[in-house]
N, C-alpha and C positions, 0 to 999 in steps of 0.2 A: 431519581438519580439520572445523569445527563449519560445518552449512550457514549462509549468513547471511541474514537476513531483516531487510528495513526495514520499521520498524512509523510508521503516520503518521494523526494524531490530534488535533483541535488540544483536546482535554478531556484536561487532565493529569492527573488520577487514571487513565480507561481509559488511557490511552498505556502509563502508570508499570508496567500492572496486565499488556498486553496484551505489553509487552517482558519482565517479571519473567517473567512464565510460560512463555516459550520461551527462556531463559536457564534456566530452570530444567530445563527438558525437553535441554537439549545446544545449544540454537542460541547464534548470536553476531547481536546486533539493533544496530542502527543506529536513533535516533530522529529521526521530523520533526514539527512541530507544526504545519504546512500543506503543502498540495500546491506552494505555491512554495519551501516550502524542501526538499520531495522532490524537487523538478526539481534545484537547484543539486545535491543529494549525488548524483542519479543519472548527473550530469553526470562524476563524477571516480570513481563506485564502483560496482562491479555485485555483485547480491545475486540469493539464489538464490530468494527467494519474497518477495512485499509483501503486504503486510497494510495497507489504508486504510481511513480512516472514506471516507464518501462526501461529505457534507455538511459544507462546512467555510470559512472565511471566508479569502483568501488562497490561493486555488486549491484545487480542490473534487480530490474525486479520478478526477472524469472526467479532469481534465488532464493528470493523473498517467498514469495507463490511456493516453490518446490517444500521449501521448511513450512510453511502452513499447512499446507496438504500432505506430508509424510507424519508416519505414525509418531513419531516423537512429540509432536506438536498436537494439544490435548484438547485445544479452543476450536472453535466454525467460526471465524469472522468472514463478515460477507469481504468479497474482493473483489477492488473494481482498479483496473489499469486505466490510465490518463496520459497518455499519451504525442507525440507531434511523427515520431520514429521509433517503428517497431521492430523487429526481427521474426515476428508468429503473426500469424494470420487471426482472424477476428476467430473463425471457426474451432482455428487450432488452441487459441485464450480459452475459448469452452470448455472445448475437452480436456482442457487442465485442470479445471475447476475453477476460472474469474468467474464471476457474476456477471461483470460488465467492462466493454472495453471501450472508452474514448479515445476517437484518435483526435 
């Protein structure tokens, strides 16, 4: 079974570019085009790694990150921010619990 990864972006060219490439590589991606519309799909689906922009209008993806990591949320998907414009520090991503941060 293909691991699933939600990719979440609100610039539809990287989204399109950022899911082709791990469907192409074996995964099965899920897309959101803000951190509020990653909240609804994480609400009913669990994936096995998230890939977010950080910077995004309609819930950024610290919000995304904060609901992952609070107890209500029951999954570990790995978490990796993608970024151009951050507002946290590579350091300060750590200590949140990303995995990884591309700027």
């Amino acid at each position: 079974m293909a691991k699933r990864v939600l990719v979440i972006d609100d610039e539809p060219d990287i989204l399109e570019l950022l899911a082709e490439e791990l469907e192409f590589e074996g995964f099965s991606t899920v897309q959101a085009s803000s951190g509020n519309e990653a909240l609804e799909i994480l609400e009913t689906q669990s994936f096995d790694a998230i890939i977010s922009d950080f910077k995004m209008p309609n819930g950024n993806g610290k919000v995304v990150l904060d609901f992952v990591k609070s107890d209500s949320y029951k999954e570990s998907p790995v978490f990796y921010f993608v970024s151009g414009q951050a507002d946290m520090s590579f350091q300060d991503a750590l200590k949140e619990g990303v995995n990884k941060f591309f700027y």
